[in-house]
Structures are given as C-alpha cells and as structure tokens.
C-alpha positions as CSV (number, residue, x, y, z in Angstrom):
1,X,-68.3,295.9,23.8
2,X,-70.4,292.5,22.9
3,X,-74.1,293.5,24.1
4,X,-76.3,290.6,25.6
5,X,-80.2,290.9,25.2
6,X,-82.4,289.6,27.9
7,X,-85.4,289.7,25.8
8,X,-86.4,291.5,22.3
9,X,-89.3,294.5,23.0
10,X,-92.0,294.7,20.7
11,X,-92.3,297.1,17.8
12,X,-95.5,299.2,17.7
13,X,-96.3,300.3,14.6
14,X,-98.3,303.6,13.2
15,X,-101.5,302.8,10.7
16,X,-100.5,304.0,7.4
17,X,-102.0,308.0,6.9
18,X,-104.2,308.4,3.5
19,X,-102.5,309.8,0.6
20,X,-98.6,309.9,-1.1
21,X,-96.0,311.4,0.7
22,X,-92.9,312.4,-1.7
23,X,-90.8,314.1,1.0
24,X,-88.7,311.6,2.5
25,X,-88.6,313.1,5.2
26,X,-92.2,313.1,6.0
27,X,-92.2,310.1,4.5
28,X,-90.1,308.5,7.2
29,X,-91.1,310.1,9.8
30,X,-95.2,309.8,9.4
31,X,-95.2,306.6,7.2
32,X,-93.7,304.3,9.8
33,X,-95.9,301.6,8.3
34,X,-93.2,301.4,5.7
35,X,-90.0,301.4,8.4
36,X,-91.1,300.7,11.7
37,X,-89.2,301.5,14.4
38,X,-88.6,299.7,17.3
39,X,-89.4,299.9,21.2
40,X,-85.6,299.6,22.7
41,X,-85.4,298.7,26.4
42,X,-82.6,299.3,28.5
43,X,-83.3,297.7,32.0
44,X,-83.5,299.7,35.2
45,X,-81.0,298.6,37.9
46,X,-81.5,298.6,41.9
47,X,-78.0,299.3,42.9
48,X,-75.7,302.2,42.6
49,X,-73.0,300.1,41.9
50,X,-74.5,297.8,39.5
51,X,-72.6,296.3,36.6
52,X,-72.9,297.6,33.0
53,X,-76.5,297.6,31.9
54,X,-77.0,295.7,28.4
55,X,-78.8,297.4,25.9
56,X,-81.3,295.3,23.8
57,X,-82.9,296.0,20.4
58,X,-85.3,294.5,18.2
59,X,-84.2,292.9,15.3
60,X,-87.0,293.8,13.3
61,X,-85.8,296.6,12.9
62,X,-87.7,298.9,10.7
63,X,-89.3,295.7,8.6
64,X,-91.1,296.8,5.9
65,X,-94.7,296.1,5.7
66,X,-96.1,294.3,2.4
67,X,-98.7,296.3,1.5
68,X,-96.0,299.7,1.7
69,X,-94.4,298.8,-1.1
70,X,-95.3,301.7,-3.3
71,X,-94.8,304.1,-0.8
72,X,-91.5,302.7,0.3
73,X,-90.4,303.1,-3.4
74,X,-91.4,306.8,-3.5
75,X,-89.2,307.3,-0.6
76,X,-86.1,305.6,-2.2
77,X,-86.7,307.9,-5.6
78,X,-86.8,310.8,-3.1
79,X,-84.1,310.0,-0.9
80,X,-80.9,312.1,-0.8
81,X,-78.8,309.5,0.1
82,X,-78.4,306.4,-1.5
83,X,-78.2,305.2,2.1
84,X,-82.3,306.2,2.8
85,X,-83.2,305.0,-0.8
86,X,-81.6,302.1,-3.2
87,X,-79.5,300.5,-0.1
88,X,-82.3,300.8,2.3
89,X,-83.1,297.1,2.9
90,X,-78.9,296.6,3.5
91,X,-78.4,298.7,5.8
92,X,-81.4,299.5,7.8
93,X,-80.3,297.3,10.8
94,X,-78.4,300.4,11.6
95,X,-81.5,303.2,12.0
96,X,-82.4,301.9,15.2
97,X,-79.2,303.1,16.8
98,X,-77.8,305.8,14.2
99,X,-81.0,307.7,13.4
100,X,-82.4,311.1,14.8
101,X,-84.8,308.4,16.4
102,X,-82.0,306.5,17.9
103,X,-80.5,309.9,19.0
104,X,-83.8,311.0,20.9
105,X,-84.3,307.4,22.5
106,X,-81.3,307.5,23.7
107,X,-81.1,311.2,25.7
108,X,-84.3,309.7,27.3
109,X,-82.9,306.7,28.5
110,X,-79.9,308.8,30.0
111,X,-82.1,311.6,31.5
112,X,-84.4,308.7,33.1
113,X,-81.4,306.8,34.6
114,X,-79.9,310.6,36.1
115,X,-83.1,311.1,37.7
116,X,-83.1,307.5,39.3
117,X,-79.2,307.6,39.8
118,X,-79.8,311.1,42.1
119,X,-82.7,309.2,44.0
120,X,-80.2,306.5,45.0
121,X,-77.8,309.3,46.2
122,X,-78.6,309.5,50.0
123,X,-77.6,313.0,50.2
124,X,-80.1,314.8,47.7
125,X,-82.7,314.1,50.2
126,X,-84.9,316.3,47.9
127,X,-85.5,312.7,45.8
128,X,-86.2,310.1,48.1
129,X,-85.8,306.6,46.9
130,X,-88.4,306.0,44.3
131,X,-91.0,303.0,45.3
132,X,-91.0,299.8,42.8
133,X,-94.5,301.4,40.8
134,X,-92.5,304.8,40.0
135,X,-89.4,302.6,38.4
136,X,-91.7,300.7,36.7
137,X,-93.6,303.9,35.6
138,X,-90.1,305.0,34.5
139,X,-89.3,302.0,32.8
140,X,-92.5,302.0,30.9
141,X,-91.1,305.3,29.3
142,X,-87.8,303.7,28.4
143,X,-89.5,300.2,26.9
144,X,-92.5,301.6,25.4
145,X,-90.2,304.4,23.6
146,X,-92.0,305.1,19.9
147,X,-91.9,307.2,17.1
148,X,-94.9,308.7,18.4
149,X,-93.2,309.4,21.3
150,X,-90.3,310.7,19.2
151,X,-92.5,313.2,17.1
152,X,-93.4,315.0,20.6
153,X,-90.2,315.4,21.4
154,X,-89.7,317.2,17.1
155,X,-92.8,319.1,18.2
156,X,-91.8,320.3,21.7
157,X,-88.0,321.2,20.0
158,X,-89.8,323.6,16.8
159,X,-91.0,325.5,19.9
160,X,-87.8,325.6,22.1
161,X,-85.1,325.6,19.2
162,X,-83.1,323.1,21.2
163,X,-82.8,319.4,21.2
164,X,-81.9,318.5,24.6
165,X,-84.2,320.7,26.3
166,X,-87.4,319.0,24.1
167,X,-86.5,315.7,25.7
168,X,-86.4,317.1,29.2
169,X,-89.5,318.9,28.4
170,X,-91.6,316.2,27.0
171,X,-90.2,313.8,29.8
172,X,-91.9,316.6,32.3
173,X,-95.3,315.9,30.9
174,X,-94.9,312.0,30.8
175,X,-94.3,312.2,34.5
176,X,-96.7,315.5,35.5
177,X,-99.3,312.6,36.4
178,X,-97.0,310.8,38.2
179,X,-98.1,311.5,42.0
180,X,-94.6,310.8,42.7
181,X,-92.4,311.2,40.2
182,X,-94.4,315.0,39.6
183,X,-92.7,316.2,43.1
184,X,-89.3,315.7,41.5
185,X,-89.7,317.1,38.0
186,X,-87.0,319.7,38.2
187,X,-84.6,316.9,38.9
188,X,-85.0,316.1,35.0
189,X,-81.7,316.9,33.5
190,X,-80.2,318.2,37.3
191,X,-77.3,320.0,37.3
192,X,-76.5,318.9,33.5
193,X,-75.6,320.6,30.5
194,X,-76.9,319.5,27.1
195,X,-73.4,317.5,26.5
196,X,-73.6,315.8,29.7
197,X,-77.2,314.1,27.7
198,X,-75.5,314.0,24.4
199,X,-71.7,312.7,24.9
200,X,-73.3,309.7,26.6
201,X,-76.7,309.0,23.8
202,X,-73.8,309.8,21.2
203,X,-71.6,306.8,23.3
204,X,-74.9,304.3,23.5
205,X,-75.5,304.6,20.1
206,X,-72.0,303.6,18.8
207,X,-71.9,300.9,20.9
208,X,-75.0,299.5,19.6
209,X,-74.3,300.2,16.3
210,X,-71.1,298.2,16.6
211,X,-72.0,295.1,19.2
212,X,-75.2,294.6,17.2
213,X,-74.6,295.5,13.5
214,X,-71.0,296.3,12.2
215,X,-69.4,293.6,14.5
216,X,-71.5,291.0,13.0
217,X,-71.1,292.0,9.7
218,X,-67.3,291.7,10.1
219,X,-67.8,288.8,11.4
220,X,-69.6,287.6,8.5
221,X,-67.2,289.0,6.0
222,X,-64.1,287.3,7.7
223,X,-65.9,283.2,8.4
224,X,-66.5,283.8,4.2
225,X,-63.4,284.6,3.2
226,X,-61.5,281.8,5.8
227,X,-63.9,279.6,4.0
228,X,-62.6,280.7,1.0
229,X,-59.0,279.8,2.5
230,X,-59.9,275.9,3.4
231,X,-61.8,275.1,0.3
232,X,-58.9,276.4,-1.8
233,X,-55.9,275.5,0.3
234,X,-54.9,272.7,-2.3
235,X,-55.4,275.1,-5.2
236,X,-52.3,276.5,-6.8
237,X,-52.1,279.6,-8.2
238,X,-49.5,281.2,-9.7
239,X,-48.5,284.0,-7.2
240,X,-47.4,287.8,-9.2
241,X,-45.2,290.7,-7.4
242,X,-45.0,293.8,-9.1
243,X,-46.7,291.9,-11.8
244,X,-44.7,289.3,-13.1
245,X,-44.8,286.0,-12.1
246,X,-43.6,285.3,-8.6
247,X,-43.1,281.9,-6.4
248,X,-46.4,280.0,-6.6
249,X,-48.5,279.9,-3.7
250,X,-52.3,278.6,-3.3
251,X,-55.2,280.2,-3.6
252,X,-56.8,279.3,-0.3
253,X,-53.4,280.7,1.4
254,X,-54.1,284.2,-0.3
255,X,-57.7,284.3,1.1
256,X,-56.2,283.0,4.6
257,X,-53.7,286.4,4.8
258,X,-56.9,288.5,4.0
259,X,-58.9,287.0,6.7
260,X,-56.5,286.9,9.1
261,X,-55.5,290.6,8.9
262,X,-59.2,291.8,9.0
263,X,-59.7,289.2,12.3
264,X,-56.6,291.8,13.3
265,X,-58.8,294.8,13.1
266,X,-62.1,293.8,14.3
267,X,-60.4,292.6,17.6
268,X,-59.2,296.3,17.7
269,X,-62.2,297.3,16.9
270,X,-64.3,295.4,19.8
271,X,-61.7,296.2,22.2
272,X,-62.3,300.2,21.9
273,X,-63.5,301.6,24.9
274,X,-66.1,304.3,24.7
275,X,-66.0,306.8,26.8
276,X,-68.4,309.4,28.4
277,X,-68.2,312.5,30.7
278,X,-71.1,313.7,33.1
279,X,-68.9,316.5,34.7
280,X,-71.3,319.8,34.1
281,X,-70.8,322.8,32.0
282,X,-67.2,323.0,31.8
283,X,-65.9,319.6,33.0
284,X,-65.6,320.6,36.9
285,X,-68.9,319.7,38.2
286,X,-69.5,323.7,39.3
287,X,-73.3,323.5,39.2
288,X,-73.3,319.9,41.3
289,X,-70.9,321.5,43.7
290,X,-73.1,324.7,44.3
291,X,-75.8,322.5,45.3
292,X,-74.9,319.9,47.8
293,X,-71.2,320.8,48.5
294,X,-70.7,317.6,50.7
295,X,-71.3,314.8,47.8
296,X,-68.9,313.4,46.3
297,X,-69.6,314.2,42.7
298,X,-66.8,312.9,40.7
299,X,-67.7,309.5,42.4
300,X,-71.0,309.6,41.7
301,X,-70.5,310.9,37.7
302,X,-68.2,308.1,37.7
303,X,-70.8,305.4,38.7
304,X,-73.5,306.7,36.5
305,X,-71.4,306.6,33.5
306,X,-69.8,303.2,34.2
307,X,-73.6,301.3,35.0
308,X,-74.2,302.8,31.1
309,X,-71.4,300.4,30.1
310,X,-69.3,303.0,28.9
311,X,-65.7,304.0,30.4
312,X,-65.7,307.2,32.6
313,X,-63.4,310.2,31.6
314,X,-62.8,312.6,34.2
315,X,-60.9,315.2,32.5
316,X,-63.0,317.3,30.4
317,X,-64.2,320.6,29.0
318,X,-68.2,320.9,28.3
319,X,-67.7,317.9,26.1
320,X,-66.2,314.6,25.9
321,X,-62.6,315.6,23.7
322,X,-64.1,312.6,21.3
323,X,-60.5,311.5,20.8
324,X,-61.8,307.9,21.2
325,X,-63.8,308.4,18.6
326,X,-61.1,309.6,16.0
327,X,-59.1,305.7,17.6
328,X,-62.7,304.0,17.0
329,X,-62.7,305.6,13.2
330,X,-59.3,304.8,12.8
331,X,-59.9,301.6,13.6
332,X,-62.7,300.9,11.2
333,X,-60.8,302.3,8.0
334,X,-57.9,300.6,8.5
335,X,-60.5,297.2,8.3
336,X,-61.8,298.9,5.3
337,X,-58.4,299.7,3.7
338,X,-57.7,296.1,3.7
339,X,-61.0,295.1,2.4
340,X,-60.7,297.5,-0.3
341,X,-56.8,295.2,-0.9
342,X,-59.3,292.1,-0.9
343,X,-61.5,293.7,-3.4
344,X,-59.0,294.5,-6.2
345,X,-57.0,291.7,-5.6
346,X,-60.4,289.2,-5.9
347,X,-61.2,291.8,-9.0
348,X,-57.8,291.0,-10.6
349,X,-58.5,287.2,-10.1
350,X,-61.3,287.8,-12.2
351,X,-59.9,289.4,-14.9
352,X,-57.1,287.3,-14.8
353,X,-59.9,284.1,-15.2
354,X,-58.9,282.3,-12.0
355,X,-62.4,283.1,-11.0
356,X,-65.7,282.5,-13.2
357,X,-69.0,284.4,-11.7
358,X,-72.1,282.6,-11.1
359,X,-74.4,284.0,-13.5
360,X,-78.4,284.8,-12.5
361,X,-81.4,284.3,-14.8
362,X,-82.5,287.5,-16.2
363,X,-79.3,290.1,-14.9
364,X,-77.3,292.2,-17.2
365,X,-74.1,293.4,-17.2
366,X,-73.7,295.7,-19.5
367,X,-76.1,297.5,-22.2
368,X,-74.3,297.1,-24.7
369,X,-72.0,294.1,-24.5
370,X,-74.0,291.2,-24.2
371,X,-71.3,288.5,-22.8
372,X,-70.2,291.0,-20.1
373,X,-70.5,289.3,-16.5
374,X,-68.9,292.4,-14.1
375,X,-67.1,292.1,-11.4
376,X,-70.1,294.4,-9.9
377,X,-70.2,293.2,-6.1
378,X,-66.7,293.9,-5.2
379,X,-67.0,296.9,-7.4
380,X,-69.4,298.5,-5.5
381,X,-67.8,297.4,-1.9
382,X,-64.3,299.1,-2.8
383,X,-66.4,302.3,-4.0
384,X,-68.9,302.5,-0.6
385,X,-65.3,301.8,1.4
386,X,-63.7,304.8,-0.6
387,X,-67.0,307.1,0.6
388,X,-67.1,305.0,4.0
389,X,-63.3,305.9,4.6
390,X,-63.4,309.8,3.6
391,X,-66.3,310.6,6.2
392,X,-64.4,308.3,9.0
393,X,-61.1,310.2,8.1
394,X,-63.0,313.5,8.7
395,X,-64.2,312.1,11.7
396,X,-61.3,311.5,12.9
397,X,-59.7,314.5,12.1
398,X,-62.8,316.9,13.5
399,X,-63.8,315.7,16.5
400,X,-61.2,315.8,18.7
401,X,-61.0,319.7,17.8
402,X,-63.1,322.3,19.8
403,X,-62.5,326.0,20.5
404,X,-61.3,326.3,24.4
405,X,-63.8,324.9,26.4
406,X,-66.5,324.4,23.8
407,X,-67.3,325.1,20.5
408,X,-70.8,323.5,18.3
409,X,-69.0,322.0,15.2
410,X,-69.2,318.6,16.8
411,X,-73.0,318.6,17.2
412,X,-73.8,318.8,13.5
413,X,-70.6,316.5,12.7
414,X,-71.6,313.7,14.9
415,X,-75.5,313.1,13.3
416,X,-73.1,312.0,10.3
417,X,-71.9,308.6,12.2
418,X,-74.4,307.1,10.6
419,X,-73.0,307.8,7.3
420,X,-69.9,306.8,7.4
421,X,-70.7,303.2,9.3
422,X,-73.9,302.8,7.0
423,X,-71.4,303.2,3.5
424,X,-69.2,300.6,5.9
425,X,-71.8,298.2,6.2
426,X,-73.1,297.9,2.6
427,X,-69.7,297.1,1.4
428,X,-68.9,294.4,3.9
429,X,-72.5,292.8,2.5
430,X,-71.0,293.5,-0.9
431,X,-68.2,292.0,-0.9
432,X,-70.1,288.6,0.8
433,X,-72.3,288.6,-1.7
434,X,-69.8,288.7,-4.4
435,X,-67.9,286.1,-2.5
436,X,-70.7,283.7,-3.1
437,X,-71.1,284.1,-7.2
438,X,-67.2,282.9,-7.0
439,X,-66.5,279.7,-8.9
440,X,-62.5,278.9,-9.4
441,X,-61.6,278.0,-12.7
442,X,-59.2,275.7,-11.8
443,X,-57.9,274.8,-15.7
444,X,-57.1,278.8,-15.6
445,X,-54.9,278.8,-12.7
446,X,-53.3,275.6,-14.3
447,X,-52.6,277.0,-17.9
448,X,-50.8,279.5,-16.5
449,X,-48.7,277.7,-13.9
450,X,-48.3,275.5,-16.9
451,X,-46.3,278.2,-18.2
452,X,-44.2,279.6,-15.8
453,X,-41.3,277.1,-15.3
454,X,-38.9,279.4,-14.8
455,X,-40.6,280.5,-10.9
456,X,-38.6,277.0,-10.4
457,X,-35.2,279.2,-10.3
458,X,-35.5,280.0,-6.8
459,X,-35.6,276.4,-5.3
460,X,-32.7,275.2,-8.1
461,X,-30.6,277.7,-6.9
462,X,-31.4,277.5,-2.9
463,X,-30.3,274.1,-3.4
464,X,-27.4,274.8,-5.0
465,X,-26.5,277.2,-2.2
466,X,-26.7,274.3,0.3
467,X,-24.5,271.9,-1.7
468,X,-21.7,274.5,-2.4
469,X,-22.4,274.7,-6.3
470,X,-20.4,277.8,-7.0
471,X,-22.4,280.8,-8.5
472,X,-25.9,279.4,-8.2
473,X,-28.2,282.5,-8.5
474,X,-25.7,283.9,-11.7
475,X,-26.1,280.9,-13.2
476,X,-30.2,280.3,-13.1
477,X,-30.4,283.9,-13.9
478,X,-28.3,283.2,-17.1
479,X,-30.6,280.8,-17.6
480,X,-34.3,282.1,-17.1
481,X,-34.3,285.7,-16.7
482,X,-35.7,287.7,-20.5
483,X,-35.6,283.9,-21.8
484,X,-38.4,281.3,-22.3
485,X,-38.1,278.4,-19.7
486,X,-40.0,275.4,-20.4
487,X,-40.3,271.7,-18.8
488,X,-37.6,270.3,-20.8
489,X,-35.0,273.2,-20.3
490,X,-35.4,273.0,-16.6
491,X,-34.7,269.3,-16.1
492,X,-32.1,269.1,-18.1
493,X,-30.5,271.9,-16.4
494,X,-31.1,270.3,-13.1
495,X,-29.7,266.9,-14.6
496,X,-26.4,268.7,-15.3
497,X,-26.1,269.8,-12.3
498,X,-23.5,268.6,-9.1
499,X,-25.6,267.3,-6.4
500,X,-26.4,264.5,-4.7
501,X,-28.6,262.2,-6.4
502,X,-30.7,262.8,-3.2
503,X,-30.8,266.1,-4.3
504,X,-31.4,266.2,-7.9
505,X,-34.2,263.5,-7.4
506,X,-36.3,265.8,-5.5
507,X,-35.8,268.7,-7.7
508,X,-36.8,266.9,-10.5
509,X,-39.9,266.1,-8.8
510,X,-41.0,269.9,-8.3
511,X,-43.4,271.5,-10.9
512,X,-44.5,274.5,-10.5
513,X,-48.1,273.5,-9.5
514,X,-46.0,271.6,-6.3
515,X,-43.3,274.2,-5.1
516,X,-46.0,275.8,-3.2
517,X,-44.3,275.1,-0.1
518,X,-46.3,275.8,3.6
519,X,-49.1,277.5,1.6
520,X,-51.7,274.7,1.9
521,X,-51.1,273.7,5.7
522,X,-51.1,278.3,6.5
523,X,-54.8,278.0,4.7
524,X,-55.7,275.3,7.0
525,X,-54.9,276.3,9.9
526,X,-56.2,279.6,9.1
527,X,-59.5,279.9,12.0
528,X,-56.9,279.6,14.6
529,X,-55.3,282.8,14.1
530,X,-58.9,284.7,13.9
531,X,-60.1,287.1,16.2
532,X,-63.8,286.9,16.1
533,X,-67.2,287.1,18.2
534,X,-69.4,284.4,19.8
C-alpha cells in the first residue's frame, strides 16, 4: 500500500472572485484562493502488463493563501462539519483524495487509462495504438487536472443528473480537438457501467488517503509514544488493577504495551488489499462479450485493475461487494479503540499527578476556575475516535449489503469515507500534541510508591514458595490485606522469616520503587517489536 512519488505536480490556483461568499459550499468551491487544490498525476504506462502505477500528490495540499484569511474564517463559521470549519488546517491533507474533487479526479484518471488500456488490446482494432503526442495529450488531462476542470464536470452533471456520465462527457470535449484521439471518442467509458468508474476512483482514493495521510499519522502517533517508553523506562510507577494498587511496573513499560499494540494494527492496516472489479453491468462482462467475442476479457479486466495497483476481484455483481472495505474499517477502529485505552489511561495519569501539563502563555482552561490546566488534547482525541469509530462501524456494517445484483445505498454511503478517516486523523494529531505538553512528576509517582509497601507481598511469598515455608500466601495475606503495611512492618516480617540468608538478603533489598522486575529492559527494547513505515 506504501505509494512512491516520482515527482510533486504543481498546484494551479484560481484569483480570488470580488465579494464575501457565506455558503461554504460556494465558498470552497469558487474561493480556491483560500484551499487550493492540487494537480495529481498518475503516470501513463507503455505496457499492458506494467507494474502498479504509483500515484503522486502534492503536499501542498489546499495551503491557504495569506491574504484569505477572512474569507477562510467565514467558511469555518459556515461550515457544517467541524471537519470543513474549526479542524480545517488538521486535517486538510486528506481533501485531495477524500473530497468530491478527489472523487471526480479520480473517474478521469480511470476513464483515461480504459481508453489507453483498449488501444493496447490488439483485437479492438477500432483503437489503434495511440502515437506518443496523443499519450501525452492524455496525460496532460490527467497532470493538469483542476478545480476548474472539476467545476465543468459539476456543470456538465446539473444537466445530465448523473455523475459518471459528466466525466465521460466533459472528457469528450477535452479530446473533440484531438485529430486523433476525436476518432475514438465513443471508446470513453466502453463497455462500462458507472461502478466499473466508481469501485475503482472509490479504491484510488482510499489508498491515497492511507499510504499518504493516515499511515503517516500512525506512524507519527506510535515513534511518540515509544519515545515516551525509553525516556521513562527507569521511571517507576506504581501499577493499579481494578483500582487498587497492583505490582509496580515503570512508566516507560506502560507506554511501550500502547505502542506496540497500535504498531499491531497499522501493519494490518497497510497490509489490506484493495480491491476493484471492471466486469460490466452485472459482474459477467455481457456488454464486452457482445462486442468482440474472441478477447479474453476477464484477462484483460484483470490487467487494467492490477496496473491501478489495486487487487482484481473477479466475482462480482454490478459492484465491488466492498467487503474489504468493512476488513479496512475494521481495521482502523480497532487502532482507534486502543488509542481511545491510551487516552483515558494518559488522562488518569493526570489526574492521578503522575503527569504535570506544560502550560502556554495566554490559554485558559476553564472560565471559571482559574488554576484549571485540562487534560483537553487527549480529551478531544478519545471524543473524535468515539465519532471516528461510529461512522467506520456503519461502514462496515453497510457496505457489504446490496439488494441482488445492485442496489444505490452504497453510492451516497461511500462520499462519507472521508468523515470517518478525517475524525480519525484529528485525534491521532490530538493525542501527539497532548503527548508533547507531558512533564512526569516524578516526586508524584514516588509518594505513592512510598506508600504502598504492601505490593511487596507477592515477591515475599514467591520466595517463600521456593524455599518450602509452609502457608506463604495465607500468611502475607494475614499480614497486608485491609491492614496498613509500612517499611518497618515488612522487614521485620521478612527478618522473621526461614530462609536462607541468601534469600532474606535480597528481599530486604526490594522496595517498592525496585520490584519492577523486566519492566525497564520491555521499554527498551520496545522499537524492535514495532511495525512501522519507511
């Protein structure tokens, strides 16, 4: 799934129009000044067997200008989601791939690469191999892609009431003056139905999404928590199950588990294959076979879909059954249930005092309360992974259910990806941000270790198991459990005990800040149990 980029395209960029726009929509759409979009290329190959074409993207991706500040601001007041307006700026990185834009761009780039995939098919003699000016005609098309270019294809769809059909349209009158592309127009969208276009844009865009934004971001996430792990791996803390003080661990160890299990996920994650279909109106290439009966067509679907870098499926209805998808979903909430683990836990730690919060000149945390410093960042993360999980849980649930050979419930369902990975992505920057107003307060974590003498039961007693002492867990329960344990109580138990002097010299060594066992070497050693990305 890891996309390569062989060079970044240029953005072009509309002059700002006169006047305030308050519909975001319009605003969006006519004031590109504020979010340009970018020219996306996706290279043309020469072979019919070529290996998986890499998609490349700016990275500049709708940068706002300085002097649209206002305007950009209007928008955000306007927005309906929070998404469009407060969190713009945090997750805009994904409106290249998961916008209406991204959509459009997209069925171009596949209806192009049919047309050029059927003139590489020997038998459809009716599109003769195109010369290198034509492919570089169509390539212009796919790298010079804008939103003006994208506003034609909204225009040409108000008059035909159907999406797929504007792109084949407005593709007709970019080539018209084509000497040679104009003999083959009708091979626009050959032998296709609108899914065929769709299934495989919807494919492109998750895989960009991913191998260029959420991937990153995960990866992000998980290098600052195992930096968390190693810079607190001496740091003990006294651990809690069900509450109550537990065996002590370290701090850094407790980070290491977090990032480890995450590392879990995102290799699922990037291991997902995406799939596509390019089989006709009902999965059985009907219309193909109709045509030119002697071709191979299955083949041919197979090596179209494969050269997009996507994973062919040959058994389908009208659409791909999207049960990937629902796996790919999956895959990101169960990353985001853990996250949402991290979160509260890292949010108890605070309230507990184990962590202080670096404090900014000029922020407030509460209106009322003065001293309040909130635990705001991880706040917000667990709440965006709450709304982030209950769109990819519908998702997952919806998709992979259509009425017999086709029903339209997916259409509309699927322009809400975007959603549900955008909610995703502003919690993983969330929670990084929060990670880096952390501070441990190290005398906190000591006071109550200081405490807690009694979490020394479990090695007295294991000990006592080994050299035969007769009834050792009765006995330190007798001793510690509904009672108060101190320093002096525990040593002189352990000095009453028979054992070796061996023994009873090394527990009379442990304190609770020291019977922390493999914690600190676990936290160490944590980067070699990740899973992550170049």
């Amino acid at each position: 799934m890891a996309l390569t980029s062989n060079r970044v395209p240029s953005l072009r960029l509309i002059p700002p129009t006169t006047g305030t726009l308050l519909s975001p929509s319009k605003s969006l759409l006519s004031a590109s000044h504020h979010h340009p979009l970018p020219t996306v290329s996706f290279p043309l190959s020469s072979s019919a067997a070529a290996s998986s074409l890499k998609l490349t993207t700016s990275r500049k991706v709708m940068a706002m200008s300085v002097g649209g500040s206002r305007d950009l601001e209007m928008t955000n007041l306007t927005a309906l989601s929070p998404l469009d307006g407060r969190y713009w700026g945090k997750v805009k990185d994904l409106a290249s791939s998961m916008s209406e834009f991204g959509l459009i761009y997209f069925r171009v780039l596949v209806e192009i690469k049919w047309l050029i995939k059927l003139s590489k098919v020997p038998q459809v003699t009716e599109v003769p191999s195109f010369s290198k000016e034509a492919e570089v005609y169509l390539q212009g098309i796919i790298d010079g892609f804008s939103i003006d270019d994208a506003l034609e294809v909204k225009k040409i769809e108000r008059v035909t009431n159907h999406d797929v059909k504007a792109v084949e349209y407005f593709l007709k009158q970019k080539c018209d003056s084509h000497p040679e592309i104009a003999k083959v127009l009708e091979f626009f969208h050959f032998a296709c139905t609108s899914e065929d276009i769709n299934n495989l844009s919807h494919g492109l865009m998750l895989q960009e999404a991913l191998g260029s934004v959420i991937l990153p971001a995960m990866d992000d996430l998980i290098k600052s928590i195992s930096l968390m792990a190693k810079e607190f791996a001496y740091v003990p803390m006294l651990s809690r199950t069900h509450g109550q003080p537990a065996s002590p661990t370290t701090l850094g160890k407790e980070m290491a588990i977090f990032a480890v299990r995450l590392s879990e996920e995102r290799r699922y994650l990037s291991e997902a294959k995406i799939k596509g279909k390019f089989a006709g109106a009902v999965g059985n290439y009907n219309a193909h076979i109709s045509a030119y009966p002697n071709i191979d067509w299955p083949h041919v679907a197979e090596e179209f879909v494969t050269s997009l870098g996507l994973t062919f499926n040959p058994y389908v209805t009208q659409i791909e059954p999207h049960d990937y998808m629902a796996r790919l979903f999956n895959t990101i909430s169960q990353f985001n249930n853990i996250l949402i683990d991290f979160d509260r836990d890292i949010w108890s730690y605070i309230s507990l005092g184990y962590f202080k919060q670096i404090t900014k000149a000029g922020e407030i945390g509460s209106s009322t309360m003065p001293h309040k410093v909130n635990p705001i960042d991880f706040e917000n993360s667990e709440g965006n992974l709450g709304k982030a999980n209950a769109e990819l849980a519908f998702l997952s649930m919806k998709l992979p259910i259509s009425r017999m050979q086709r029903d339209l419930t997916d259409s509309t369902v699927l322009r809400n990806m975007g959603g549900a990975l955008g909610h995703s992505l502003l919690a993983y920057k969330s929670a990084i941000q929060g990670i880096r107003k952390l501070q441990v307060n190290e005398a906190r974590l000591k006071e109550d270790l200081d405490q807690t003498w009694e979490v020394l039961a479990e090695p007295i007693q294991t000990v006592m198991r080994r050299y035969g002492v007769p009834e050792p867990y009765e006995k330190l329960k007798e001793l510690t459990r509904g009672r108060a344990v101190n320093e002096e109580s525990i040593r002189e138990f352990i000095k009453g005990l028979d054992l070796p002097e061996e023994a009873k010299s090394q527990l009379l060594k442990l304190t609770p800040h020291t019977y922390v066992g493999a914690a600190a070497a676990l936290a160490l050693a944590v980067d070699e149990a990740l899973h992550l990305g170049r």
